[in-house]
N, C-alpha and C positions, 0 to 999 in steps of 0.2 A: 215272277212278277207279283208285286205286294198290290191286294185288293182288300176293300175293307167295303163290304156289302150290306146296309140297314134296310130293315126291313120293320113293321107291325105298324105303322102309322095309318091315318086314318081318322075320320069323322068321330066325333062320340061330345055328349051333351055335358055340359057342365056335373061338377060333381061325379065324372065316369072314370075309367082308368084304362088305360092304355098299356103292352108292354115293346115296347123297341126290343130289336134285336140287332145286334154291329155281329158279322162273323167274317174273321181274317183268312186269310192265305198267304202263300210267299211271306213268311217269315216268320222265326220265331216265336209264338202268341206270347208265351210264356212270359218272357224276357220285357216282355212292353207294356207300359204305362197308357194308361189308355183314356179318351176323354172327351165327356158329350156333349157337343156346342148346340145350337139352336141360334136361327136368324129369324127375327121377323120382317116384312117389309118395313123398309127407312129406316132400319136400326141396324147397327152392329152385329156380326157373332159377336156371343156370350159362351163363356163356357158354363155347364149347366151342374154336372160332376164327374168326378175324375174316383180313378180305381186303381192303385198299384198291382203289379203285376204277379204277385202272393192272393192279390184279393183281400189281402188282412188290411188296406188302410183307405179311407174312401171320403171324399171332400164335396159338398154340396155347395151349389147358393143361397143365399140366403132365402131368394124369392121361394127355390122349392124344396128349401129342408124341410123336413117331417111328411113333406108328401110323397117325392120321388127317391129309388132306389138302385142302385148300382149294384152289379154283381155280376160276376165272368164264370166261364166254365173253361178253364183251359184245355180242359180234353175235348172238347170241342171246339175249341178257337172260337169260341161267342162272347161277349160281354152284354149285358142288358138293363135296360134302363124302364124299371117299372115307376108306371104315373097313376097316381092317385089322385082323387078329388082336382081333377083336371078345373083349372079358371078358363076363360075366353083370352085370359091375356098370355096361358102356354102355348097361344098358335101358333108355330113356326115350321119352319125346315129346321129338325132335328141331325146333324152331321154326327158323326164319329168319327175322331180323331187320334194318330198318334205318332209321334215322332213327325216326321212329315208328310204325310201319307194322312189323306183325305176321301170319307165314301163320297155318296153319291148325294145322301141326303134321304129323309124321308118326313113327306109331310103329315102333321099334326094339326089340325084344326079343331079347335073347342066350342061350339056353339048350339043354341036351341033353335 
């Protein structure tokens, strides 16, 4: 049974940083492409960034290039999304995604 479980979210003030943690089972880690959406309320998922599955190639949005960081541990079956200099407007439900297979979500709120 494929599970993709997030966890580290949480309350923290503008300017804080945060790190997500996505860790898989049932299946492969290795072999998957893997990739971090975020919903806020009335808005869309967005994807936020994405990590091949070498870990050598890694794709941001624009809203959080230079702030957030992607990077897997495939002996662990983790991928993690460190957040830096958090805005009020990265609040969301943080998802990890891949292939078809969807966690649970973990939320992230940024305020003072």
């Amino acid at each position: 049974q494929v599970q993709l479980v997030e966890s580290g979210g949480g309350w923290v003030q503008p300017g804080g940083s945060l790190r997500l943690s996505c860790t898989a089972s049932g299946f492969t880690f290795s072999n998957a492409v893997v990739n971090w959406y975020r919903q806020s309320p009335g808005k869309e998922r967005e994807v936020v960034a994405v990590i091949t599955n070498s870990g050598r190639s890694t794709i941001y949005a624009a809203s959080v290039k230079g702030r957030f960081t992607i990077s897997r541990d495939n002996g662990k079956n983790t991928v993690y999304l460190q957040m830096n200099s958090l805005k009020p407007e990265d609040t969301a439900v943080y998802y990890c995604n891949c292939w078809d297979y969807w966690g649970r979500g973990t939320q992230v709120t940024v305020s003072s």
